[in-house]
KOLPAKE-887132 format. One record per residue (C-alpha): residue in one letter; x, y, z. Coordinates in Angstrom, 2 decimals. Layout:
<rec><type>a</type><c1>X</c1><c2>Y</c2><c3>Z</c3></rec>
...
***
This chain:
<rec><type>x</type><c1>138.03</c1><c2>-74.32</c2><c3>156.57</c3></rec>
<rec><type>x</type><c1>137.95</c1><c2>-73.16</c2><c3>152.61</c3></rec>
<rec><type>x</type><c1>138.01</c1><c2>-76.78</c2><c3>151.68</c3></rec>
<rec><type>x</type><c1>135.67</c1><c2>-78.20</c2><c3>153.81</c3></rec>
<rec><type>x</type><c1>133.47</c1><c2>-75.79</c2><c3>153.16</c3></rec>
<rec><type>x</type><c1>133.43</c1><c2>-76.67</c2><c3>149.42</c3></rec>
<rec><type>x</type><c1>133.64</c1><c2>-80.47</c2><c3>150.25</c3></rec>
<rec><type>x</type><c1>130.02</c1><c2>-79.76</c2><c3>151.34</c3></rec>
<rec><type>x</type><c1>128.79</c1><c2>-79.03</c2><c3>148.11</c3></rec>
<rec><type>x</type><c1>131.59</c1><c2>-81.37</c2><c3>146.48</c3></rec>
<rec><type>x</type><c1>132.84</c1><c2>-78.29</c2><c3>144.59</c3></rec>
<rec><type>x</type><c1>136.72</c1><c2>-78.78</c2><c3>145.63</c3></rec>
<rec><type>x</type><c1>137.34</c1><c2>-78.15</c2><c3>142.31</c3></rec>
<rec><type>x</type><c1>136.64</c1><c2>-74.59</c2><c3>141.97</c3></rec>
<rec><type>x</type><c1>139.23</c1><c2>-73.30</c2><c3>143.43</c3></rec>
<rec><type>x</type><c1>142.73</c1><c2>-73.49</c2><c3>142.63</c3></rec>
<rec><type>x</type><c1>144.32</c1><c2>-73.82</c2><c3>146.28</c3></rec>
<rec><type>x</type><c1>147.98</c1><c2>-72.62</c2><c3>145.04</c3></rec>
<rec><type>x</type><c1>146.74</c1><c2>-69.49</c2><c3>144.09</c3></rec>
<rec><type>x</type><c1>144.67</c1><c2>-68.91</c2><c3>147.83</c3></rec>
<rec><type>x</type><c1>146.52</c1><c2>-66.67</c2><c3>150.16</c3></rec>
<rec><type>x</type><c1>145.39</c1><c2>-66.82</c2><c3>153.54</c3></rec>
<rec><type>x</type><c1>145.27</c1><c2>-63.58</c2><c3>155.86</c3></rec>
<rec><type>x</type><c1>143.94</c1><c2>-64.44</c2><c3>159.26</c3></rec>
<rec><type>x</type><c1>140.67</c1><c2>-65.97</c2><c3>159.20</c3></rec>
<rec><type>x</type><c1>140.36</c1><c2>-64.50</c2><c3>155.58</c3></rec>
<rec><type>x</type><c1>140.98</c1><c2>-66.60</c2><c3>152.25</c3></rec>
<rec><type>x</type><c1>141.86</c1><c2>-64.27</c2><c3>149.15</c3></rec>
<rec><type>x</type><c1>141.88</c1><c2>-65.36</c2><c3>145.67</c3></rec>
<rec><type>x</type><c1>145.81</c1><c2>-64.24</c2><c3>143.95</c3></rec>
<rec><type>x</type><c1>145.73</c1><c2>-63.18</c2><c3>140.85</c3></rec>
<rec><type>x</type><c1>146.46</c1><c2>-65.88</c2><c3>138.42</c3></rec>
<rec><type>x</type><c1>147.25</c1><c2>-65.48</c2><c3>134.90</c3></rec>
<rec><type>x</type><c1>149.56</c1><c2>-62.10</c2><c3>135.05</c3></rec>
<rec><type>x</type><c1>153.13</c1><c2>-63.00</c2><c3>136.28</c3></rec>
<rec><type>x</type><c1>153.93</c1><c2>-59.35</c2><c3>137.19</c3></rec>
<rec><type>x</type><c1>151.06</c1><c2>-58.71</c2><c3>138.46</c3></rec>
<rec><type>x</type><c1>151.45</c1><c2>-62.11</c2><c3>140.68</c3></rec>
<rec><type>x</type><c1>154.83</c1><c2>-60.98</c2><c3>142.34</c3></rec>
<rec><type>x</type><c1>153.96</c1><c2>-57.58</c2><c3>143.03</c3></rec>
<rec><type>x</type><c1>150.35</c1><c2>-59.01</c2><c3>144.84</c3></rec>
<rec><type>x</type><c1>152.84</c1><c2>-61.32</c2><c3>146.68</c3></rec>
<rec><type>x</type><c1>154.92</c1><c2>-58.19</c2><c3>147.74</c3></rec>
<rec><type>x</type><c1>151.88</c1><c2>-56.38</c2><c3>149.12</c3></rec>
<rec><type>x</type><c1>150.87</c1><c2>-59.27</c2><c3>150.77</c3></rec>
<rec><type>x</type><c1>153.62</c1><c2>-59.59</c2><c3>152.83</c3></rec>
<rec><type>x</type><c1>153.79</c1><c2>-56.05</c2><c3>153.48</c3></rec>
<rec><type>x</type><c1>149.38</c1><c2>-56.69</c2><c3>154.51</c3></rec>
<rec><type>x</type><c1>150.32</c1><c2>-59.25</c2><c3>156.80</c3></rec>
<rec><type>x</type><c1>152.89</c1><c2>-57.14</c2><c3>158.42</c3></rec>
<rec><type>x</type><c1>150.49</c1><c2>-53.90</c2><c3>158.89</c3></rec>
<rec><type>x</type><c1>147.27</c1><c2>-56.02</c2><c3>160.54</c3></rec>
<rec><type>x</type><c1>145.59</c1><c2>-55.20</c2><c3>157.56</c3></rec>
<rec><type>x</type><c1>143.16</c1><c2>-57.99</c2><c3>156.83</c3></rec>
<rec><type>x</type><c1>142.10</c1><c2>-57.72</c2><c3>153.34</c3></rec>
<rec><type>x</type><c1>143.97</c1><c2>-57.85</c2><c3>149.78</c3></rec>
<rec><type>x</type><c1>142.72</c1><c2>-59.62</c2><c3>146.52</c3></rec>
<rec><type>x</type><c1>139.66</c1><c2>-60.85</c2><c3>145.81</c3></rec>
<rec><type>x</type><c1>137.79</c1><c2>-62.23</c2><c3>149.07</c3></rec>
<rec><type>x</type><c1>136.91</c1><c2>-66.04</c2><c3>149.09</c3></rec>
<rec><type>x</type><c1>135.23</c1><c2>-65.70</c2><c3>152.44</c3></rec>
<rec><type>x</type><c1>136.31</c1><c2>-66.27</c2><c3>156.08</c3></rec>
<rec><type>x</type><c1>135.99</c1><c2>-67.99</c2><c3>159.22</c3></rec>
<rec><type>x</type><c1>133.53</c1><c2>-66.03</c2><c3>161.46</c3></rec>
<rec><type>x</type><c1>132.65</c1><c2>-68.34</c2><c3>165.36</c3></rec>
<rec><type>x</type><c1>133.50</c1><c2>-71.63</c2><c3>163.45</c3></rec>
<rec><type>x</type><c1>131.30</c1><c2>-71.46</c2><c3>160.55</c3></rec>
<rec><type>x</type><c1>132.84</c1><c2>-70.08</c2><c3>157.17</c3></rec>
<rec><type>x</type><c1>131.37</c1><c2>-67.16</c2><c3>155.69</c3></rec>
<rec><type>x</type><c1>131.62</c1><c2>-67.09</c2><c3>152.19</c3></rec>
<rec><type>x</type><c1>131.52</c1><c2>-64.09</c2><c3>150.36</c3></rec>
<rec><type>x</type><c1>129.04</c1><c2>-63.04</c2><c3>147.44</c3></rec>
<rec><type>x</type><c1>131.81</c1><c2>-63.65</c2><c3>144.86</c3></rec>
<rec><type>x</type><c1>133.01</c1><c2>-67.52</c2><c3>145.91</c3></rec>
<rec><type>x</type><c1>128.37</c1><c2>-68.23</c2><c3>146.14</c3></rec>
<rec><type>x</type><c1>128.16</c1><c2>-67.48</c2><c3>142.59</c3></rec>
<rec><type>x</type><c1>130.61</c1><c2>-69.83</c2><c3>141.87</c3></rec>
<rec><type>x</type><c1>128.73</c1><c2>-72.23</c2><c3>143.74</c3></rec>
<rec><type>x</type><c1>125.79</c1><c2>-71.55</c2><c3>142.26</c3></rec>
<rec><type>x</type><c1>127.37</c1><c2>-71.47</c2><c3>138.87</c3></rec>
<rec><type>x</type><c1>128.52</c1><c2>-75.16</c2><c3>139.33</c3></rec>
<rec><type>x</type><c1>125.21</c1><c2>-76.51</c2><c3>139.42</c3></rec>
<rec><type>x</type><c1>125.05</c1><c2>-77.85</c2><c3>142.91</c3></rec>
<rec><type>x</type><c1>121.94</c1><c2>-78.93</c2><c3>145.00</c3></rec>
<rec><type>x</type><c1>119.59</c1><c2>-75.30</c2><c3>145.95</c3></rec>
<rec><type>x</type><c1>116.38</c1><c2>-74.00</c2><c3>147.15</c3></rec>
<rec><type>x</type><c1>114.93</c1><c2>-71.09</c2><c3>145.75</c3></rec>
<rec><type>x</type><c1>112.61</c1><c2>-69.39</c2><c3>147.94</c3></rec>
<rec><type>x</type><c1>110.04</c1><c2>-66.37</c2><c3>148.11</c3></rec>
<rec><type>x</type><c1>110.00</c1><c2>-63.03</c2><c3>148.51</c3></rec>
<rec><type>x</type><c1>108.91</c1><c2>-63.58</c2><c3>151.72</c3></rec>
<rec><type>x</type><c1>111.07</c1><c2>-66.18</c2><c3>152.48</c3></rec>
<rec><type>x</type><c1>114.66</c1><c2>-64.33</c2><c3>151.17</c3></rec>
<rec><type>x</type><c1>113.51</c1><c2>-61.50</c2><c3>153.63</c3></rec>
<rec><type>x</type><c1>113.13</c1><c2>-63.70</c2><c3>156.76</c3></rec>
<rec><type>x</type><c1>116.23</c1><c2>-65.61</c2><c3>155.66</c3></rec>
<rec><type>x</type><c1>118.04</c1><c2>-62.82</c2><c3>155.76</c3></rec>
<rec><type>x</type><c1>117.05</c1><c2>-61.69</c2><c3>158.69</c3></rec>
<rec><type>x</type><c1>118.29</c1><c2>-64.99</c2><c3>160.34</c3></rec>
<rec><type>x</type><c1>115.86</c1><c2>-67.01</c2><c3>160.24</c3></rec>
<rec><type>x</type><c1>115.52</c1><c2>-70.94</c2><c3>158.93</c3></rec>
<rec><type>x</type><c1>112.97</c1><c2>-71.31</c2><c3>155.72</c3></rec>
<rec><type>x</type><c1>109.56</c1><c2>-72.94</c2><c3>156.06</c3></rec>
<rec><type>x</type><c1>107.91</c1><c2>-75.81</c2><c3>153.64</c3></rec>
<rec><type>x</type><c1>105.54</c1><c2>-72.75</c2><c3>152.20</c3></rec>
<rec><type>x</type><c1>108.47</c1><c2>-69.94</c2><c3>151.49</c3></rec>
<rec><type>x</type><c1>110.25</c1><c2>-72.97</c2><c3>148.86</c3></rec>
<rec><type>x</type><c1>109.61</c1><c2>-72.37</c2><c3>145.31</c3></rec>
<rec><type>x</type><c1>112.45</c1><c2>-74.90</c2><c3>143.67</c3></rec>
<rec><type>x</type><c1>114.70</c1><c2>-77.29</c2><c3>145.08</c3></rec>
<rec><type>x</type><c1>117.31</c1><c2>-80.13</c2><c3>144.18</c3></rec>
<rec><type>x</type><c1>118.05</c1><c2>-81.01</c2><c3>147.87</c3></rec>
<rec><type>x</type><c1>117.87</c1><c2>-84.53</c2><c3>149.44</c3></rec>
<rec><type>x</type><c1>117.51</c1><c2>-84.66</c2><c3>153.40</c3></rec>
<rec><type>x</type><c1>120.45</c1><c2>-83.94</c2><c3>155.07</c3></rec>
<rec><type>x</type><c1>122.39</c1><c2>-82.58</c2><c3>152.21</c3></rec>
<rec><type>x</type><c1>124.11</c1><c2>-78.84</c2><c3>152.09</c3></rec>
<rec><type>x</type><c1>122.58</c1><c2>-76.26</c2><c3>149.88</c3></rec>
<rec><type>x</type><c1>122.97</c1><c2>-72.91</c2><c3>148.52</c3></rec>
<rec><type>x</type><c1>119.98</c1><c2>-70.53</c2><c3>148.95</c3></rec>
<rec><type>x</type><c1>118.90</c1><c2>-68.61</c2><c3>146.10</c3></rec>
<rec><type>x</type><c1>115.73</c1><c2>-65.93</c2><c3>145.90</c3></rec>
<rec><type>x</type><c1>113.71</c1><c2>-65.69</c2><c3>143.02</c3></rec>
<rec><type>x</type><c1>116.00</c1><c2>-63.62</c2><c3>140.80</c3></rec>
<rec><type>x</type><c1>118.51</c1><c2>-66.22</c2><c3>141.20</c3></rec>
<rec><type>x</type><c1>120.93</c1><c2>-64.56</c2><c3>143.72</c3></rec>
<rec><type>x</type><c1>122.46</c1><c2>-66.32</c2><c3>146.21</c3></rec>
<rec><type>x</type><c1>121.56</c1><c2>-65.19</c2><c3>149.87</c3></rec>
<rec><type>x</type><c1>123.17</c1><c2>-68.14</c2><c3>151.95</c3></rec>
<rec><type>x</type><c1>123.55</c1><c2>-71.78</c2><c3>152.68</c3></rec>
<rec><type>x</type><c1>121.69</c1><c2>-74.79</c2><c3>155.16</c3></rec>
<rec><type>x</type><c1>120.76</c1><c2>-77.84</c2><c3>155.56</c3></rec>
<rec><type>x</type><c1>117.83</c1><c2>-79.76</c2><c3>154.60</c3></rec>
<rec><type>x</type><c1>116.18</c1><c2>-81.63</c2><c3>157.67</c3></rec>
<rec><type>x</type><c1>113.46</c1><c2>-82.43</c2><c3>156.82</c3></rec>
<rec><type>x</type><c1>110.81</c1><c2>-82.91</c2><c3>153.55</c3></rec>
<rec><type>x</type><c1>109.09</c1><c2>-79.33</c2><c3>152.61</c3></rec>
<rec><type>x</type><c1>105.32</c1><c2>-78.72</c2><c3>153.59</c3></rec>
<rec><type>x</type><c1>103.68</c1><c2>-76.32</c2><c3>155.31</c3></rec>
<rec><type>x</type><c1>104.37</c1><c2>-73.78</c2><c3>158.22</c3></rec>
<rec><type>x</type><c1>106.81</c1><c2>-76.29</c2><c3>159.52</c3></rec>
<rec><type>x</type><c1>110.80</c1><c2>-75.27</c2><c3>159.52</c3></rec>
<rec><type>x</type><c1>112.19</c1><c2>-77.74</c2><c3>157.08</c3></rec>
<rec><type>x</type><c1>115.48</c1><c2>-75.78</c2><c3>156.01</c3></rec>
<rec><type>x</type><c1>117.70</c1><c2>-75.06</c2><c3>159.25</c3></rec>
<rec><type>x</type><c1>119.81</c1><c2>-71.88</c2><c3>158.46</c3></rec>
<rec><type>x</type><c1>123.74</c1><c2>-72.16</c2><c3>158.87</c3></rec>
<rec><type>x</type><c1>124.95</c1><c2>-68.34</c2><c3>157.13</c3></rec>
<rec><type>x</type><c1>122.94</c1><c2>-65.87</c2><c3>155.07</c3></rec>
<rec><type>x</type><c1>124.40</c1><c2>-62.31</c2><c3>153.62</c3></rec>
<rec><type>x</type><c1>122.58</c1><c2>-60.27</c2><c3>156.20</c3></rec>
<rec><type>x</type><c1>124.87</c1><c2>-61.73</c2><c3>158.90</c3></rec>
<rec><type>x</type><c1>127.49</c1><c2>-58.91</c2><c3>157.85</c3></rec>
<rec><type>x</type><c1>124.91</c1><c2>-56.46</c2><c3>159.04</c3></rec>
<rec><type>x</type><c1>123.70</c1><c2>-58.22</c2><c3>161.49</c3></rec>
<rec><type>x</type><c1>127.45</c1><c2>-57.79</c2><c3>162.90</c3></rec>
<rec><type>x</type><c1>128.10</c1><c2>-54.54</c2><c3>161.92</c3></rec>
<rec><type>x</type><c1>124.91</c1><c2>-53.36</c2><c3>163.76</c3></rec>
<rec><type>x</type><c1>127.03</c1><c2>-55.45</c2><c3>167.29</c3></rec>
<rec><type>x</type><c1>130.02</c1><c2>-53.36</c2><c3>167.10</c3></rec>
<rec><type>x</type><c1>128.75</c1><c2>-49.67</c2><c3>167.16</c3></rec>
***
């Protein structure tokens, strides 16, 4: 689900797959460049996998009701890669992360064509999420359909107490 997931924004490339361990519906990131380091990651691993424990490494994202969630770390890379993005308002981060799609009036910037996958970014440059372009900005209309935003971890978190 990692791959098609960065398929979307064509950004296969930013990931080195050989160095993704997979723990459930997680994806970590190994270390790379440290050869001790590597084996003794690969150790614990094994021994995480073993335990239920579902996080080790750096987190890539996961696979949350057929949608990947990616985490904070593996947007910025995104976003560092230059690919297609709305930035939206104040207004519009906070009802985006609240779970809701963006309206024509709440975009500030974008380099998306209809159809096409973006990353969201607010004002400060941060990502908050990802969509889909369906239609051309303007207005009250919803022109930006929604598919995961960061306040879906506490949106979930506020489910299981």
């Amino acid at each position: 689900m990692l791959k098609k997931f960065l398929k979307q924004f064509k950004a296969e490339g930013l990931v080195n797959f050989d160095n993704v361990l997979k723990i459930q519906d997680g994806f970590f990131l190994k270390p790379k460049d440290d050869d001790r380091a590597r084996k003794f990651f690969i150790k614990f691993a094994s021994q995480v996998k073993q335990s239920g424990l579902k996080f080790i490494g750096i987190s890539l994202g996961n696979n949350e009701r057929n949608i990947f969630a990616p985490s904070v770390f593996l947007m910025e890379k995104i976003r560092d890669a230059k690919v297609p993005f709305i930035k939206i308002s104040k207004k519009g981060e906070w009802l985006f992360v609240c779970g809701r799609d963006i309206q024509g009036s709440a975009i500030y910037k974008s380099t998306v064509e209809k159809h096409q996958i973006a990353i969201v970014l607010n004002l400060k440059n941060e990502p908050l999420g990802y969509g889909k372009l369906i239609r051309k900005p303007s207005g009250l209309g919803i022109c930006f359909k929604r598919i995961y935003d960061i306040g879906d971890y506490l949106r979930r978190e506020r489910k299981m107490n």
